[in-house]
N, C-alpha and C positions, 0 to 999 in steps of 0.2 A: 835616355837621360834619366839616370837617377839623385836625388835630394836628400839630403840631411838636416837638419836646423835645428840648435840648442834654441830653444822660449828665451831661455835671458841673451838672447845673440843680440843685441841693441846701437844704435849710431847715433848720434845726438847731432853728430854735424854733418851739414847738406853736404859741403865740398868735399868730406871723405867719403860720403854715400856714395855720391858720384865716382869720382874716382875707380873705387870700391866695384861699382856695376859694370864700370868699363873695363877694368882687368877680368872679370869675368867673364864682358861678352870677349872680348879679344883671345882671352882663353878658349872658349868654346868655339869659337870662328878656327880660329888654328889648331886644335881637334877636330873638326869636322871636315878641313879644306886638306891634311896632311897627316893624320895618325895612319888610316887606315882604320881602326878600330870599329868595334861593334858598340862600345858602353862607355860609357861618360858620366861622372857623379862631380855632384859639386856638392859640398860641405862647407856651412856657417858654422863655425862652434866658437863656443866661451871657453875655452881652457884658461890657464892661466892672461893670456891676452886674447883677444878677438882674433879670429883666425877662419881665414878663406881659405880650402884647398880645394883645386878642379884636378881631376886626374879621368886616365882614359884608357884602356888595355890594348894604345897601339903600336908604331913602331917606335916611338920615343924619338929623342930627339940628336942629331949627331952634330957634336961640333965642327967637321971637317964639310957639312954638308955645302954646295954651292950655291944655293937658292937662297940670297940675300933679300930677306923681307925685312920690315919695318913691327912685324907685332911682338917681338920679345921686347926689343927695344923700348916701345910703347907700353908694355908691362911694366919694364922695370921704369920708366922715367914716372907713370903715375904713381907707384909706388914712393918714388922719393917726394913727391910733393905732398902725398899721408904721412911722411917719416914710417913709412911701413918695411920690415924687412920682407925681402922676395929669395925664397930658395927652389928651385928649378933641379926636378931628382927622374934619372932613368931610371926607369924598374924595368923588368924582367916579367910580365912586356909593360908597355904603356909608360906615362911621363906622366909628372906628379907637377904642379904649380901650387905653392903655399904664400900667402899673402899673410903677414903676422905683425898685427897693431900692437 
């Protein structure tokens, strides 16, 4: 697991902290339960808005797949309770998760 974090990455409110942490672990749990992958980074940054990405060099993720879980779903719904947008990207290899306040 590798890290990034901009000094001015800053949260002022609990409830999006929270939030915030939980798409993270849920991210990291669904990388480690189903990528396959060897490497994981999770990235805080200040760009123009606050911005979480977790991404991971594994098999990515396929829409046709049959394995009905509950942690996308759970990403995207705390996401709307931050008003945060969520985009969800296959690379070539691994999946990309961005969380953008």
């Amino acid at each position: 697991i590798d890290g990034e974090f901009d000094d001015s990455f800053e949260i002022m409110n609990n409830a999006t902290a929270t939030h915030l942490y939980y798409i993270i672990l849920e991210s990291m749990t669904n990388s480690i339960k189903h990528s396959n992958g060897n490497n994981l980074k999770i990235s805080l940054l200040k760009k123009n808005n606050l911005t979480v990405i977790i991404s991971d060099n594994g098999i990515g993720f396929h829409a046709n797949n049959d394995k009905k879980g509950i942690g996308l779903e759970i990403i995207k719904f705390r996401s709307k309770m931050i008003n945060a947008d969520i985009i969800i990207k296959n690379n070539n290899p691994g999946l990309t998760i961005e969380c953008i306040l």
